[in-house]
PQR file of N, CA, C, O and H, with PARSE charges and radii, in Angstrom:
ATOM      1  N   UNK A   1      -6.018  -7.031  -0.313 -0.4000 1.5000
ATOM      2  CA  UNK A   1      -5.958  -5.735   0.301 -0.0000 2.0000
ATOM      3  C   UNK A   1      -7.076  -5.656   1.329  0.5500 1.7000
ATOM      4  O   UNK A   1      -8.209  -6.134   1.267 -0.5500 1.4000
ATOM      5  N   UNK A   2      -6.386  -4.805   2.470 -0.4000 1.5000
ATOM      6  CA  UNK A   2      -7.980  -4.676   3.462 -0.0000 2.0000
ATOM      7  C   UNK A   2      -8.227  -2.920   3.486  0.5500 1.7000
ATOM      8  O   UNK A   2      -7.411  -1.999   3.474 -0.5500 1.4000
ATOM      9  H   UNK A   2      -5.465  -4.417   2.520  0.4000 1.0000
ATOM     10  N   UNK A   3      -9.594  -2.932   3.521 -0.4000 1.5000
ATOM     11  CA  UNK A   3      -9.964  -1.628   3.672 -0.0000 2.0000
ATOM     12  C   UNK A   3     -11.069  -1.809   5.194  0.5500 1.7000
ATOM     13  O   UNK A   3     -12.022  -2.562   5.399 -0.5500 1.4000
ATOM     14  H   UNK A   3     -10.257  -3.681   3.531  0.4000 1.0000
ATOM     15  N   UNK A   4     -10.508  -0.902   5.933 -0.4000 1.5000
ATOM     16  CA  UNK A   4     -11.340  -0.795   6.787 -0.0000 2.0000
ATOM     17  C   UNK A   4     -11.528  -2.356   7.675  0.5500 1.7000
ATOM     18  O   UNK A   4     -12.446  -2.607   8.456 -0.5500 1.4000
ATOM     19  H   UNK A   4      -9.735  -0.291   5.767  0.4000 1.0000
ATOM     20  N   UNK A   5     -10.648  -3.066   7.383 -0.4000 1.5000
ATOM     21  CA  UNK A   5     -10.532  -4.156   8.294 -0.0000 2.0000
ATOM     22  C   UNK A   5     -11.040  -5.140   7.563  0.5500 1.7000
ATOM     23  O   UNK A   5     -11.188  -6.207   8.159 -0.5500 1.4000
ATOM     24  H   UNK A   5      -9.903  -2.861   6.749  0.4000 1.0000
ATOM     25  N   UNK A   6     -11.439  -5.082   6.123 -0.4000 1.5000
ATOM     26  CA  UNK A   6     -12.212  -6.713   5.804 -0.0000 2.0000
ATOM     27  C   UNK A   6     -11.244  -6.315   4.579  0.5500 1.7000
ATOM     28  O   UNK A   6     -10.554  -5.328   4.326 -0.5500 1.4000
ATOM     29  H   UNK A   6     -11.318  -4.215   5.638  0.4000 1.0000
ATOM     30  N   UNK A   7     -11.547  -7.703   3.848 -0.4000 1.5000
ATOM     31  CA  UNK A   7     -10.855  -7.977   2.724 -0.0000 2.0000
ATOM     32  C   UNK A   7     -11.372  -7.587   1.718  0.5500 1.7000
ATOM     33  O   UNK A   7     -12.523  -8.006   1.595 -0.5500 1.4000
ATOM     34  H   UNK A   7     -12.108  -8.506   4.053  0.4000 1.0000
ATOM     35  N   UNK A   8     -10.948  -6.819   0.754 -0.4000 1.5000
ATOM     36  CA  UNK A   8     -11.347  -6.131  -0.295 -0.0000 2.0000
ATOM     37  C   UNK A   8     -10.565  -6.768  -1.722  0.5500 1.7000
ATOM     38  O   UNK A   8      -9.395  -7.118  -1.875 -0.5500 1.4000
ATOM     39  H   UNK A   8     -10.013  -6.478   0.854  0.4000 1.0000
ATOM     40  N   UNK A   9     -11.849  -6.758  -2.786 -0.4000 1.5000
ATOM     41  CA  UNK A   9     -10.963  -6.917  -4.545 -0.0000 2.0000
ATOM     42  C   UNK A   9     -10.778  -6.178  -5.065  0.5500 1.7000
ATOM     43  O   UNK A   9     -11.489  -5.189  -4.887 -0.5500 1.4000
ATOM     44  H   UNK A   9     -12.799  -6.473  -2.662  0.4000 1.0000
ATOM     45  N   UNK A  10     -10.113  -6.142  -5.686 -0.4000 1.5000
ATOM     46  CA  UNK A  10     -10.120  -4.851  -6.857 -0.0000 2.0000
ATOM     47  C   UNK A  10      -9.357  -5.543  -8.120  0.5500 1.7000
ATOM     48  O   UNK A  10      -8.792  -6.634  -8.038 -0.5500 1.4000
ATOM     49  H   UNK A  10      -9.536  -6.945  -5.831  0.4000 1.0000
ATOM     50  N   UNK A  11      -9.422  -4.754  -9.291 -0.4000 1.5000
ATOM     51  CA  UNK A  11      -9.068  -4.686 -10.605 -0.0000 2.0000
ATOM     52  C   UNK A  11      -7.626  -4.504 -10.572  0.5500 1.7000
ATOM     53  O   UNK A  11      -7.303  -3.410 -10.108 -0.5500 1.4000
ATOM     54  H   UNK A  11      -9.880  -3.868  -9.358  0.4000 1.0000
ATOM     55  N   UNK A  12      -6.549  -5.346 -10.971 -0.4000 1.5000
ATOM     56  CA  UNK A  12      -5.219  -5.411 -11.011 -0.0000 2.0000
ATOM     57  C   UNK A  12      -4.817  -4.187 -11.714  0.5500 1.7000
ATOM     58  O   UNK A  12      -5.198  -4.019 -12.873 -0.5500 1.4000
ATOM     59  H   UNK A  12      -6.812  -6.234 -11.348  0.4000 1.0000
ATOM     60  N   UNK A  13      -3.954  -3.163 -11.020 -0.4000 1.5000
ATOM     61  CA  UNK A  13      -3.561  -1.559 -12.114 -0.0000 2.0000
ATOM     62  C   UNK A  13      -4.468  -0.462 -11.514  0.5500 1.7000
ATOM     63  O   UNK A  13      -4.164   0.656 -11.929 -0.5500 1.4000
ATOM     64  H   UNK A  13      -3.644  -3.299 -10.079  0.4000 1.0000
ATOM     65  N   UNK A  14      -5.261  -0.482 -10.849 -0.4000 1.5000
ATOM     66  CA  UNK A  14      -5.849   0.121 -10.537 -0.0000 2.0000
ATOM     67  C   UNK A  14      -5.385   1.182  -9.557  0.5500 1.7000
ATOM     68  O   UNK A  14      -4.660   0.812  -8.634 -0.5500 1.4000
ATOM     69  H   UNK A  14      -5.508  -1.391 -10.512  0.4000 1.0000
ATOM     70  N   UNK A  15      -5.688   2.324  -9.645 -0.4000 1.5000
ATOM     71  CA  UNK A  15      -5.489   3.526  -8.992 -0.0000 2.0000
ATOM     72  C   UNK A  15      -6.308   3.491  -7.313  0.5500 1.7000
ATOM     73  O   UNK A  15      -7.474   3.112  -7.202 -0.5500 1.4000
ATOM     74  H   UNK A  15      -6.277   2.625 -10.395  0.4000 1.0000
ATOM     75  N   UNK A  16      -5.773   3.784  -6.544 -0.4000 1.5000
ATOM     76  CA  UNK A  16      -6.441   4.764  -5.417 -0.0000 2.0000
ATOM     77  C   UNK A  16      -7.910   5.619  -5.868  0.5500 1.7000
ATOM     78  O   UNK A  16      -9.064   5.346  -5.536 -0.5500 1.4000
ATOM     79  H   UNK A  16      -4.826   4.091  -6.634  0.4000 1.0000
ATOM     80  N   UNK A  17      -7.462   6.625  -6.651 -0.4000 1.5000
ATOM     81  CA  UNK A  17      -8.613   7.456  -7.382 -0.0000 2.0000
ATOM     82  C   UNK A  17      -9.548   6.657  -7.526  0.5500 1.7000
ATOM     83  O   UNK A  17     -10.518   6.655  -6.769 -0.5500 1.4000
ATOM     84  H   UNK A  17      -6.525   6.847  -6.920  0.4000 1.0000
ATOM     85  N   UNK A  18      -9.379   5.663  -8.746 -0.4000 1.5000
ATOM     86  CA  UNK A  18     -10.491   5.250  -9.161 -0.0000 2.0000
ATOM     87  C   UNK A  18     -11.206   3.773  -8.265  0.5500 1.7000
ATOM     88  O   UNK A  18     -12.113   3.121  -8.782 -0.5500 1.4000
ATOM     89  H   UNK A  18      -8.591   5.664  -9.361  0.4000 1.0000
ATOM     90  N   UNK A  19     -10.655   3.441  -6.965 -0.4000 1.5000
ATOM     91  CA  UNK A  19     -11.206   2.200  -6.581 -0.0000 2.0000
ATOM     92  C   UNK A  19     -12.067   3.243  -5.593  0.5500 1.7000
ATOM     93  O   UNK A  19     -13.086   2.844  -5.029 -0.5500 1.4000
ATOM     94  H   UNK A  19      -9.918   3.970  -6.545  0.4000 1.0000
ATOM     95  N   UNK A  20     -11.535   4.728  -5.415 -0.4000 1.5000
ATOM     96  CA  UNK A  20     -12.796   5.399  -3.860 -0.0000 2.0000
ATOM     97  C   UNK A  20     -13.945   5.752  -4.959  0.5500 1.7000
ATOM     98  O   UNK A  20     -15.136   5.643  -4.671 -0.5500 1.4000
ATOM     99  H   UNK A  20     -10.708   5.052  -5.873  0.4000 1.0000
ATOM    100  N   UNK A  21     -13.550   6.133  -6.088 -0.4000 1.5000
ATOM    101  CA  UNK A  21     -14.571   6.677  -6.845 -0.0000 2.0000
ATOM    102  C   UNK A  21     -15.480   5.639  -7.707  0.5500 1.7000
ATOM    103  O   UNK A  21     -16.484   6.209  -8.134 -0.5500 1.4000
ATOM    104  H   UNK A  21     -12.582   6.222  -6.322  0.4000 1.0000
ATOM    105  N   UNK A  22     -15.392   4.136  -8.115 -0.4000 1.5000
ATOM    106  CA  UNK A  22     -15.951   3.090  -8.119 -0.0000 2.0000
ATOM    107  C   UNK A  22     -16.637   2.559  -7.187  0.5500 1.7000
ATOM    108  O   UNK A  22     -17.613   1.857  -7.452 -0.5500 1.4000
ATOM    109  H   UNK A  22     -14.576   3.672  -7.768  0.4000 1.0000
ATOM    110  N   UNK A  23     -16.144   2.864  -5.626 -0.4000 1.5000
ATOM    111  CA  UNK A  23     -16.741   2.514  -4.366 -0.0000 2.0000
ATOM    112  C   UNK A  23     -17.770   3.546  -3.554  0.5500 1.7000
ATOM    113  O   UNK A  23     -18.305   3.644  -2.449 -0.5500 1.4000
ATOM    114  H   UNK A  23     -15.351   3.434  -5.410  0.4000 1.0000
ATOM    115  N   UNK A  24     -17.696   4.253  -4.831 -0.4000 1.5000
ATOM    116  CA  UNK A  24     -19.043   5.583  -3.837 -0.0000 2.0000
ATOM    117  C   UNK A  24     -18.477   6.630  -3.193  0.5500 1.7000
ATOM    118  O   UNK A  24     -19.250   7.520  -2.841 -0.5500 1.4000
ATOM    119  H   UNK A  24     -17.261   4.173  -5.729  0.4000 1.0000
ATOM    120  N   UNK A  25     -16.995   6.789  -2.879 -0.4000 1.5000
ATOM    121  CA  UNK A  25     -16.636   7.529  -2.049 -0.0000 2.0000
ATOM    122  C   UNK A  25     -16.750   9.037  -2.506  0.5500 1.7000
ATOM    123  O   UNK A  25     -16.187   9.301  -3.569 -0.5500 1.4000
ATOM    124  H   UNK A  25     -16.366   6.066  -3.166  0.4000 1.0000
ATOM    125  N   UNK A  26     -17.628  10.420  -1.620 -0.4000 1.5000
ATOM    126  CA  UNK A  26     -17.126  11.093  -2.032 -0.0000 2.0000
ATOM    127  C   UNK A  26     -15.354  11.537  -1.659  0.5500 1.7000
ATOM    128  O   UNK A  26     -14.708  11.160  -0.681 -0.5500 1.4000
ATOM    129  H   UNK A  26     -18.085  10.206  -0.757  0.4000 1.0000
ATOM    130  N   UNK A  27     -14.901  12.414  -2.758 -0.4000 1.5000
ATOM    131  CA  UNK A  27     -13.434  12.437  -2.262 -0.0000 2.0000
ATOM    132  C   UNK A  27     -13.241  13.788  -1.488  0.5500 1.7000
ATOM    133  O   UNK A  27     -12.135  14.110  -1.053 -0.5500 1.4000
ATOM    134  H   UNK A  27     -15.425  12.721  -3.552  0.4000 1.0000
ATOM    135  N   UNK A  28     -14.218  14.468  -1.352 -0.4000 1.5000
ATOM    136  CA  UNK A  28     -14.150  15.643  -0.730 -0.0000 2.0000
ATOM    137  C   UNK A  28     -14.150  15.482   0.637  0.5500 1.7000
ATOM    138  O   UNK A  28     -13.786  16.377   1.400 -0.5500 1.4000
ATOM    139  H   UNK A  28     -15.116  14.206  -1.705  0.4000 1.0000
ATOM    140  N   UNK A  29     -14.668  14.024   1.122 -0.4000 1.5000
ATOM    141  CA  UNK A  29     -15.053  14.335   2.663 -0.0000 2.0000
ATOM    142  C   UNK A  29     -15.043  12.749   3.126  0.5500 1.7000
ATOM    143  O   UNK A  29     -15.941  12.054   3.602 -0.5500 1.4000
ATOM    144  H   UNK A  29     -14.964  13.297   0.503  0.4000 1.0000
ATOM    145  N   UNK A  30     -13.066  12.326   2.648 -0.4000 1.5000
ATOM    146  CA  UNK A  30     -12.770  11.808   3.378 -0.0000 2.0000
ATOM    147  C   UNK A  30     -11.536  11.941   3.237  0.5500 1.7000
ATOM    148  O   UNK A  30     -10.929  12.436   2.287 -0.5500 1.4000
ATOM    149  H   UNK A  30     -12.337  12.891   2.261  0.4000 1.0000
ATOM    150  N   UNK A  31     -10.897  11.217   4.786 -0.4000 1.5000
ATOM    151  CA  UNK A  31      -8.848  10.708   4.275 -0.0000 2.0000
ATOM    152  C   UNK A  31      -8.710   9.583   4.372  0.5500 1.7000
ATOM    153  O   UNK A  31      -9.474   8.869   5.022 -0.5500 1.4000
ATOM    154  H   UNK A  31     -11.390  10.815   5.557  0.4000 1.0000
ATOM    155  N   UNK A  32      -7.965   9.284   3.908 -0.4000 1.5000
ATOM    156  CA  UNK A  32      -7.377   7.773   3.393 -0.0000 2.0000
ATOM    157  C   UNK A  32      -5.839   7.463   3.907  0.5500 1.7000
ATOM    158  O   UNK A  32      -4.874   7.941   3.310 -0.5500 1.4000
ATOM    159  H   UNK A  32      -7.345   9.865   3.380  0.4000 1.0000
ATOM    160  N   UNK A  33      -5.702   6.638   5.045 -0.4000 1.5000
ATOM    161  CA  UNK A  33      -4.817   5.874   5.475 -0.0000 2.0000
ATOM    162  C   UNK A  33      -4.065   4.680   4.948  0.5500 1.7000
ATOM    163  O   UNK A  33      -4.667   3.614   5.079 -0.5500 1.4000
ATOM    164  H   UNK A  33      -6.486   6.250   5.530  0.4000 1.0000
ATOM    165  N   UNK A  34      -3.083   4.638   4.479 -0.4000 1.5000
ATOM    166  CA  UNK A  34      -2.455   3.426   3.808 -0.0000 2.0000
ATOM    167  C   UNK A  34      -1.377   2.858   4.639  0.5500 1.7000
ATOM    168  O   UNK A  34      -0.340   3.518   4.690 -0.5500 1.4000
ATOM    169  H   UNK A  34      -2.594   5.504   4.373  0.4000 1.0000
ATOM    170  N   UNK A  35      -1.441   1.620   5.379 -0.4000 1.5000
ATOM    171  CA  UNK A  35      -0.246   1.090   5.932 -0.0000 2.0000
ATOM    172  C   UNK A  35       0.260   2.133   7.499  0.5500 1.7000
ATOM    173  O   UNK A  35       1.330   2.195   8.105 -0.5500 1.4000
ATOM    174  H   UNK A  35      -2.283   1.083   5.338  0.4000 1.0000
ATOM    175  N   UNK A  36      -0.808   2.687   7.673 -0.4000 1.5000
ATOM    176  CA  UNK A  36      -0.175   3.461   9.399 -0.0000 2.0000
ATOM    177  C   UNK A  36      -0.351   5.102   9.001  0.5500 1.7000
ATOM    178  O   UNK A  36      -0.497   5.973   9.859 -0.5500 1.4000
ATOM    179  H   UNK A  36      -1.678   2.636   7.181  0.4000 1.0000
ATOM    180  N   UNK A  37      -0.306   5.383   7.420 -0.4000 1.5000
ATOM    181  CA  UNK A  37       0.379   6.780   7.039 -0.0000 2.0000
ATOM    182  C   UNK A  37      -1.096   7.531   6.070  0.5500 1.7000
ATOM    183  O   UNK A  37      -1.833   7.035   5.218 -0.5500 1.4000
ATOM    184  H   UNK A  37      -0.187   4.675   6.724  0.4000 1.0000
ATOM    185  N   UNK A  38      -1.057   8.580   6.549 -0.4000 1.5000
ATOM    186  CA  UNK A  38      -2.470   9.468   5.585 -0.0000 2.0000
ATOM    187  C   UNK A  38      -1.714   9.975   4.381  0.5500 1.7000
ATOM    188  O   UNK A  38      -0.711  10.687   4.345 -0.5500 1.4000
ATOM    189  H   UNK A  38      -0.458   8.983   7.242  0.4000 1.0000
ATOM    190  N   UNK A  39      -2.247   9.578   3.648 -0.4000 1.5000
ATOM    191  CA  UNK A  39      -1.817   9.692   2.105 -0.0000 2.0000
ATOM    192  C   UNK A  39      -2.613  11.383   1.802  0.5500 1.7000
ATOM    193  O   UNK A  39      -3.735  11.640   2.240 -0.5500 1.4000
ATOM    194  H   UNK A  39      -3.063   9.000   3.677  0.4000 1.0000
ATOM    195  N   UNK A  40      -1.786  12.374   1.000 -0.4000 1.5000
ATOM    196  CA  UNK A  40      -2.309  13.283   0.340 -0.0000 2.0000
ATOM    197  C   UNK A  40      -3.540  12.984  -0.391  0.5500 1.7000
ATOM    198  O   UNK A  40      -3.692  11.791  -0.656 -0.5500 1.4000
ATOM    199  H   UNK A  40      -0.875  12.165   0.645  0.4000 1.0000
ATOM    200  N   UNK A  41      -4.281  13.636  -0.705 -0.4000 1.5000
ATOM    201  CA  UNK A  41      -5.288  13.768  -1.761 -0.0000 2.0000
ATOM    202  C   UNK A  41      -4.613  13.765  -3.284  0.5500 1.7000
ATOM    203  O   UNK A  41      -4.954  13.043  -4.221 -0.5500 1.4000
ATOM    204  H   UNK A  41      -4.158  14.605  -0.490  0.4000 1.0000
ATOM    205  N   UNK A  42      -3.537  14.797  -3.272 -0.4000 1.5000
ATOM    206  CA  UNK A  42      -2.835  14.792  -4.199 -0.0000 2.0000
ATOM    207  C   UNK A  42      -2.314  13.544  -5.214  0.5500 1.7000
ATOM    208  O   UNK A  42      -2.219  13.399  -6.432 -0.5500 1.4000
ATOM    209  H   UNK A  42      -3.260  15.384  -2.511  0.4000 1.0000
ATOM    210  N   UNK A  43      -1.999  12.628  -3.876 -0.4000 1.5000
ATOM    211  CA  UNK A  43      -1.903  11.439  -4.623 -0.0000 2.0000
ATOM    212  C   UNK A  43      -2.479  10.579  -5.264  0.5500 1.7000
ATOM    213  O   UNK A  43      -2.166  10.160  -6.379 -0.5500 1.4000
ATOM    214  H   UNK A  43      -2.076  12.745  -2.886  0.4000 1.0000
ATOM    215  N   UNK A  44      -3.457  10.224  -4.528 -0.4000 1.5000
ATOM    216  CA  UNK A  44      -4.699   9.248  -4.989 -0.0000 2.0000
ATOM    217  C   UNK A  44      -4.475   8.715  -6.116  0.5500 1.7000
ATOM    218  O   UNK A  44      -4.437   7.492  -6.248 -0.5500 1.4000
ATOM    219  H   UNK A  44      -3.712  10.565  -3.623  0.4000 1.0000
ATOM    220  N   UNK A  45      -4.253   9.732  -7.309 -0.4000 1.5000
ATOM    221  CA  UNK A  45      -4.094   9.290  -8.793 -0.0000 2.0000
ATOM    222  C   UNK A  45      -3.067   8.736  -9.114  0.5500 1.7000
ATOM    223  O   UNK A  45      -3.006   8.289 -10.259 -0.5500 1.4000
ATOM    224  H   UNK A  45      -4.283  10.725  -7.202  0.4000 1.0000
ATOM    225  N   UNK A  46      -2.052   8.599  -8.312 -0.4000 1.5000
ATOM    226  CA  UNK A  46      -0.599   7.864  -8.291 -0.0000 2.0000
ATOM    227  C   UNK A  46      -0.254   6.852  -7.776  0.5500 1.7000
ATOM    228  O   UNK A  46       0.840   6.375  -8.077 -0.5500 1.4000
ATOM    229  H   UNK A  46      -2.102   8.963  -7.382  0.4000 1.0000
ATOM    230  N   UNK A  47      -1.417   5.981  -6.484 -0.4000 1.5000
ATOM    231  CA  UNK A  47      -0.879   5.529  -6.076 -0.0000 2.0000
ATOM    232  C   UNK A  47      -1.944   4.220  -6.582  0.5500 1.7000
ATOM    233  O   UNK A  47      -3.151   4.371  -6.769 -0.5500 1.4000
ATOM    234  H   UNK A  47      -2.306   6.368  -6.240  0.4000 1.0000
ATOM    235  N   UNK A  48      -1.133   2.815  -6.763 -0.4000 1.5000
ATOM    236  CA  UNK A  48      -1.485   1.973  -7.664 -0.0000 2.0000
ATOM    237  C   UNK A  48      -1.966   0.644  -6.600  0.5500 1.7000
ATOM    238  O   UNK A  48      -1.096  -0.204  -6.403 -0.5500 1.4000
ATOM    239  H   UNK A  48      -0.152   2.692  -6.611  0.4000 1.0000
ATOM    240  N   UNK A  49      -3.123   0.478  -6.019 -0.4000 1.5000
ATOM    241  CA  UNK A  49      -3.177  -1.057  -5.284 -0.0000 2.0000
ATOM    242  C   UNK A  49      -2.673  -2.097  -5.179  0.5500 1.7000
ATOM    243  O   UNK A  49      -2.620  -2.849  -6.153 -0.5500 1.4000
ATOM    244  H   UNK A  49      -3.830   1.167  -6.180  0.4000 1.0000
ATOM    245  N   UNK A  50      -2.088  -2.492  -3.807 -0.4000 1.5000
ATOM    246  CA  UNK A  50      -1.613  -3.696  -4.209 -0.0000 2.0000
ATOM    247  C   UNK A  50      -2.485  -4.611  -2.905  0.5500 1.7000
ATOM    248  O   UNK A  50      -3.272  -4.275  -2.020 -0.5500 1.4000
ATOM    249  H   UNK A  50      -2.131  -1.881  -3.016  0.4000 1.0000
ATOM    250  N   UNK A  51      -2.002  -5.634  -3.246 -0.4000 1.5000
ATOM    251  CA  UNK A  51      -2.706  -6.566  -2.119 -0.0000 2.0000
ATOM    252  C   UNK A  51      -2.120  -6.971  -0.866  0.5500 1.7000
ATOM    253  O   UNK A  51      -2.616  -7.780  -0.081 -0.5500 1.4000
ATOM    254  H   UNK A  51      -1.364  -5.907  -3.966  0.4000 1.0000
ATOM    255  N   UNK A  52      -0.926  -6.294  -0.719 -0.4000 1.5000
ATOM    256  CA  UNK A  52      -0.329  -6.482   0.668 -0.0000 2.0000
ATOM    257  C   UNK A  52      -0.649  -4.944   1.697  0.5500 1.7000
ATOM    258  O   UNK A  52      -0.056  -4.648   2.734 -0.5500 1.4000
ATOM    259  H   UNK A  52      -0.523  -5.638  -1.356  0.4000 1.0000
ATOM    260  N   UNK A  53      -1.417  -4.398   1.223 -0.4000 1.5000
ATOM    261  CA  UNK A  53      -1.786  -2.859   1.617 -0.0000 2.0000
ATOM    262  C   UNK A  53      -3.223  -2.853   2.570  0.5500 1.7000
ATOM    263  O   UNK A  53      -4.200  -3.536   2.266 -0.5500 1.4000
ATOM    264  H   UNK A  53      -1.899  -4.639   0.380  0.4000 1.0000
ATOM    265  N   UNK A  54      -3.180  -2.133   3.538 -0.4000 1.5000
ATOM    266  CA  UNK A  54      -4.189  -2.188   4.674 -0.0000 2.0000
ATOM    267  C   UNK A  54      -4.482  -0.565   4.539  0.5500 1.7000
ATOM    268  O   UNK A  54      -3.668   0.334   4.748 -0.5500 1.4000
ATOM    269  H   UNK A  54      -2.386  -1.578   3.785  0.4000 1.0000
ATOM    270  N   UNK A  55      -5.675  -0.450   4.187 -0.4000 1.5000
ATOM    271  CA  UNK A  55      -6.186   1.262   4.070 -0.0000 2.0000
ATOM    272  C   UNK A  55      -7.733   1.630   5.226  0.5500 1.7000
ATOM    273  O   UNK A  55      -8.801   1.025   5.316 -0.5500 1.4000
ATOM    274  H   UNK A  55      -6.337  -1.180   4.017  0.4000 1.0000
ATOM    275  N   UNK A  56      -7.464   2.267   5.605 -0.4000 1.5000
ATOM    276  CA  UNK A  56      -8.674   3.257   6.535 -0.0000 2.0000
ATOM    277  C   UNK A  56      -9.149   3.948   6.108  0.5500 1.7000
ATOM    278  O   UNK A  56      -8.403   4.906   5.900 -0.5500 1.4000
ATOM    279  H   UNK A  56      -6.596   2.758   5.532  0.4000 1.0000
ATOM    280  N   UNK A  57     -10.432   4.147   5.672 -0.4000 1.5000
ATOM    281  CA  UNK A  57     -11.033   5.482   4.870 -0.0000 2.0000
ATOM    282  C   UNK A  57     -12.052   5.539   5.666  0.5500 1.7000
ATOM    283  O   UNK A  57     -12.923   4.689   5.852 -0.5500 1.4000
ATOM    284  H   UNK A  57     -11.038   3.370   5.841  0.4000 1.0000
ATOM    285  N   UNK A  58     -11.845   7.190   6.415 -0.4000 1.5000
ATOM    286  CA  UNK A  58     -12.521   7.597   7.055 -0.0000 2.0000
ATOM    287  C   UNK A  58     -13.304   8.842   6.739  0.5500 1.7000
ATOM    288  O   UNK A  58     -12.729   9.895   6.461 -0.5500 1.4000
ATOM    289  H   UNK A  58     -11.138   7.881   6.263  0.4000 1.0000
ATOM    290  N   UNK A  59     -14.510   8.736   6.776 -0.4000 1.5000
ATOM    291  CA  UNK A  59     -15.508   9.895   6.087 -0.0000 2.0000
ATOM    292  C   UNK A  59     -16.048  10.918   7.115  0.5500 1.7000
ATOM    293  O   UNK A  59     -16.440  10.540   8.219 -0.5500 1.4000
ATOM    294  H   UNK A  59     -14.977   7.881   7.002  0.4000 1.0000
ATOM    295  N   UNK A  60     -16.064  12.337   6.707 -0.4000 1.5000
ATOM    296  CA  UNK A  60     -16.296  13.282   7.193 -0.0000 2.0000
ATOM    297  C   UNK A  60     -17.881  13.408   7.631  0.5500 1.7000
ATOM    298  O   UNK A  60     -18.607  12.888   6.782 -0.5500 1.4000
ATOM    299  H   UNK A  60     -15.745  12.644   5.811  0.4000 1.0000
ATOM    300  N   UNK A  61     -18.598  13.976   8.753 -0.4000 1.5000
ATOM    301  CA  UNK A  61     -20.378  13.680   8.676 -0.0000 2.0000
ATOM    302  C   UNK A  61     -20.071  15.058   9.655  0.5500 1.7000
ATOM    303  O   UNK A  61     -19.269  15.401  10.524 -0.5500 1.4000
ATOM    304  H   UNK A  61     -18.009  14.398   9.442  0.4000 1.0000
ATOM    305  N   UNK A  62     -21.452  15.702   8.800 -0.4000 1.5000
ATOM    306  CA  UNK A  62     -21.845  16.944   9.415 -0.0000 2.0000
ATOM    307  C   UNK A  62     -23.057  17.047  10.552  0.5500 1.7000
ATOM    308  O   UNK A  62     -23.956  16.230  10.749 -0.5500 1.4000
ATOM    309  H   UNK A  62     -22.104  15.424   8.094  0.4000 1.0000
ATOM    310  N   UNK A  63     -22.905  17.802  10.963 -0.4000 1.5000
ATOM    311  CA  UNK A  63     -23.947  17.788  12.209 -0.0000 2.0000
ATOM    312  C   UNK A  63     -23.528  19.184  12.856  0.5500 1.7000
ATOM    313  O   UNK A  63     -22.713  20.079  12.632 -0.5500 1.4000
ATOM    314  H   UNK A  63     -22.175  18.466  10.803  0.4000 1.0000
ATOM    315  N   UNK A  64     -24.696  18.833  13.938 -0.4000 1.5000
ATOM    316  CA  UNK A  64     -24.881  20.014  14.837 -0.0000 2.0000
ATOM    317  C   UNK A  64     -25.455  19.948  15.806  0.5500 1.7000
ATOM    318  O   UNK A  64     -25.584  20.945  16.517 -0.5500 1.4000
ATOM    319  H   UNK A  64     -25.358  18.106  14.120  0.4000 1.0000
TER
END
């Protein structure tokens, strides 16, 4: 699987949810691109990794 353009491992079964939340991500203040398409938040917990999958996670930064 690639995240963000490099090659990423993960734990076979593994959730969406739990590979942003193993990886530090907060989930409040980012979206997550899978394959071209922004995935709900809603989903996260449904949707299961695989290794033919290319994801963008892009994080929110505050300023002024």
């Amino acid at each position: 699987m690639k995240v963000n353009g490099k090659e990423t491992t993960f734990k076979e079964g593994i959730t969406l949810s739990e590979f942003l939340e193993k990886s530090d991500y907060s989930l409040e203040k980012i979206v997550v691109e899978r394959n071209g398409k922004i995935i709900s938040k809603n989903s996260y917990c449904e949707i299961i990794l695989k290794n033919e999958d290319n994801y963008e996670i892009v994080s929110f930064v505050g300023g002024g």
